[in-house]
PDB file of N, CA, C and O in Angstrom:
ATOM      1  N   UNK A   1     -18.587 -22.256 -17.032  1.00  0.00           N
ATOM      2  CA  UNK A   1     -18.036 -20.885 -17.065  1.00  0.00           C
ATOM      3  C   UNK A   1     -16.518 -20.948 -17.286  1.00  0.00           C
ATOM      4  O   UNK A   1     -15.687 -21.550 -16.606  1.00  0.00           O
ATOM      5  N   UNK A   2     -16.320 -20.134 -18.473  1.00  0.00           N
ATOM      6  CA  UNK A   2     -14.538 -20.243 -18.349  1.00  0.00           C
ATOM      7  C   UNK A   2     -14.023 -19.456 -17.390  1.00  0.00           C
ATOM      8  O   UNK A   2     -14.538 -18.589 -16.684  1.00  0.00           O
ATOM      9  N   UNK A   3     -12.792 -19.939 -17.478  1.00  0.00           N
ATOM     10  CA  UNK A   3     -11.570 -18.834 -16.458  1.00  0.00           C
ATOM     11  C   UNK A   3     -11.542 -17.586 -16.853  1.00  0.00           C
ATOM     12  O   UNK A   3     -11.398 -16.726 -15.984  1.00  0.00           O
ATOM     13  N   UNK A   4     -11.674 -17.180 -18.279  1.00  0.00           N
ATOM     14  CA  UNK A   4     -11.875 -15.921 -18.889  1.00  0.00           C
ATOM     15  C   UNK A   4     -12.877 -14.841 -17.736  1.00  0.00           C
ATOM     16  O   UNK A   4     -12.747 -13.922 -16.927  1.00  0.00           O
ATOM     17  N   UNK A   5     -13.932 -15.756 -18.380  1.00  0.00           N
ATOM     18  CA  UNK A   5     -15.261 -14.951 -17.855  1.00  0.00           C
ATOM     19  C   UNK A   5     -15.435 -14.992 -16.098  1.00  0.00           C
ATOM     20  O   UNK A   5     -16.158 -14.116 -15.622  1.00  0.00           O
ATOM     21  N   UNK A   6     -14.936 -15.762 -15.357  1.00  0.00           N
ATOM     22  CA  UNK A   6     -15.000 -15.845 -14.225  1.00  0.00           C
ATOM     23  C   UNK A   6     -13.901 -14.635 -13.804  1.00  0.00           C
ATOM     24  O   UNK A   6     -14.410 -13.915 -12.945  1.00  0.00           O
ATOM     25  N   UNK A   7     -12.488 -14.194 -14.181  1.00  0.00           N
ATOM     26  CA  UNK A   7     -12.000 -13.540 -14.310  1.00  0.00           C
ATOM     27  C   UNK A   7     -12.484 -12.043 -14.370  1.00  0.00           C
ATOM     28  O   UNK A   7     -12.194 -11.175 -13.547  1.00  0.00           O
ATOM     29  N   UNK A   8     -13.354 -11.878 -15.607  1.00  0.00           N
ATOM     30  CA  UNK A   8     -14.182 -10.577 -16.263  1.00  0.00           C
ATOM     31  C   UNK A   8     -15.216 -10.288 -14.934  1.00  0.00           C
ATOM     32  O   UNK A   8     -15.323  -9.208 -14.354  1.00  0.00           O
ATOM     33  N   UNK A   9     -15.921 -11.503 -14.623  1.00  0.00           N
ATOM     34  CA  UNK A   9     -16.673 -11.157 -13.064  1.00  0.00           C
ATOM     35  C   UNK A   9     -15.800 -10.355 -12.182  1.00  0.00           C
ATOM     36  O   UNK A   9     -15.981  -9.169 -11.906  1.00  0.00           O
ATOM     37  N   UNK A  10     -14.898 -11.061 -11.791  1.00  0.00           N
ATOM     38  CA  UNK A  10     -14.547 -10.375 -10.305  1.00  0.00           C
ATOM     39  C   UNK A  10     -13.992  -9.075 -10.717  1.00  0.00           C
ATOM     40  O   UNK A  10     -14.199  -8.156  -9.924  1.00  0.00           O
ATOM     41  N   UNK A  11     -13.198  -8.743 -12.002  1.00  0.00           N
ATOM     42  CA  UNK A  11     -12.729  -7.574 -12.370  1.00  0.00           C
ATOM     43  C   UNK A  11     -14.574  -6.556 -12.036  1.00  0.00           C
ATOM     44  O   UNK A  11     -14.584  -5.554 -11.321  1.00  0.00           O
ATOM     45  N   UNK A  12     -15.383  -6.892 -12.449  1.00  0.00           N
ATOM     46  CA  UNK A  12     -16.619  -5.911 -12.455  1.00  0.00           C
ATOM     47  C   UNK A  12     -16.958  -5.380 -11.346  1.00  0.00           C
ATOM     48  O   UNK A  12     -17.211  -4.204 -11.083  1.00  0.00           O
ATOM     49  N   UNK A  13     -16.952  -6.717 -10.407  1.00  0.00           N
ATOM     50  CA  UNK A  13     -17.306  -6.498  -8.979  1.00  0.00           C
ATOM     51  C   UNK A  13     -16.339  -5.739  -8.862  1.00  0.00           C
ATOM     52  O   UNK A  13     -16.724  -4.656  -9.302  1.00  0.00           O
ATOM     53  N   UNK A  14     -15.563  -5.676  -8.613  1.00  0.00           N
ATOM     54  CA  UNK A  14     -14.472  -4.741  -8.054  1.00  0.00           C
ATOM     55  C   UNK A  14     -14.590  -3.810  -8.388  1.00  0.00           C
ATOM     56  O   UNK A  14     -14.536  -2.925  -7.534  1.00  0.00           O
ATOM     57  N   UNK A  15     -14.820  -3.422  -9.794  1.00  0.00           N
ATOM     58  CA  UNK A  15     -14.906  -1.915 -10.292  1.00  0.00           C
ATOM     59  C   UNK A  15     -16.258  -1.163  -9.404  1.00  0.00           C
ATOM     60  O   UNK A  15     -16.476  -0.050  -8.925  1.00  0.00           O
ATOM     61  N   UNK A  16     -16.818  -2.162  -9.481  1.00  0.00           N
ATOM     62  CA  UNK A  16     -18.626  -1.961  -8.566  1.00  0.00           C
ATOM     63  C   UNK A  16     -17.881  -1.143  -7.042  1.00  0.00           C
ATOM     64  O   UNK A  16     -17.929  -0.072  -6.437  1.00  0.00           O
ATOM     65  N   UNK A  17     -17.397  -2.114  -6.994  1.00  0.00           N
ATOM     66  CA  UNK A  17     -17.065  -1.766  -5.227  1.00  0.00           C
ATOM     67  C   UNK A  17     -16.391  -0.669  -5.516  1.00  0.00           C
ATOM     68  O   UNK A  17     -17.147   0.289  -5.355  1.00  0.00           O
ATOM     69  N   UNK A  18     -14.868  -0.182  -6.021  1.00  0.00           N
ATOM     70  CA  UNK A  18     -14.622   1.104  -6.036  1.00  0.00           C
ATOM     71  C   UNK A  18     -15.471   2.323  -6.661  1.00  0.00           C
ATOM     72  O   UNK A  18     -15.071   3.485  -6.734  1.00  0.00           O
ATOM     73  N   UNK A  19     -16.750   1.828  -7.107  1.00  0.00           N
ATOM     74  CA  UNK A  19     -17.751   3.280  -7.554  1.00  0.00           C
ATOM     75  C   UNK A  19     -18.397   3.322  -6.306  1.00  0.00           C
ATOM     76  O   UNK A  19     -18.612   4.453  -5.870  1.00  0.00           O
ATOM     77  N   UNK A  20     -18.830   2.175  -5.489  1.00  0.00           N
ATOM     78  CA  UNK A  20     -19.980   2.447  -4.569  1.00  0.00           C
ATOM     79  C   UNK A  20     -19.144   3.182  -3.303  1.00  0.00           C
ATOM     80  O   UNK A  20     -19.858   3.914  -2.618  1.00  0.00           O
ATOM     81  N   UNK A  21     -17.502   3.075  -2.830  1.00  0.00           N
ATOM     82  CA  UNK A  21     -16.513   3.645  -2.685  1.00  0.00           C
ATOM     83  C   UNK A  21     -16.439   5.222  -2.577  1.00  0.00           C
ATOM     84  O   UNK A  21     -16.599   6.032  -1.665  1.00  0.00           O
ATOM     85  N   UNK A  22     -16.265   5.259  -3.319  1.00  0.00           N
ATOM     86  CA  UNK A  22     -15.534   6.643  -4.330  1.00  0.00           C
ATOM     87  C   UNK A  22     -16.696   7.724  -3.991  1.00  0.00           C
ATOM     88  O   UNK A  22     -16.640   8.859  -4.466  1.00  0.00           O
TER      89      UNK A  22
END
């Protein structure tokens, strides 16, 4: 897995968490 895409993960999760959030 690159640094890119490992990167692109946690950005998602996060977005995840501020919808389940919000």
């Amino acid at each position: 897995m690159t640094a890119n895409a490992e990167k692109t993960r946690e950005f998602t999760g996060r977005h995840m968490l501020f919808t389940i959030l919000a």
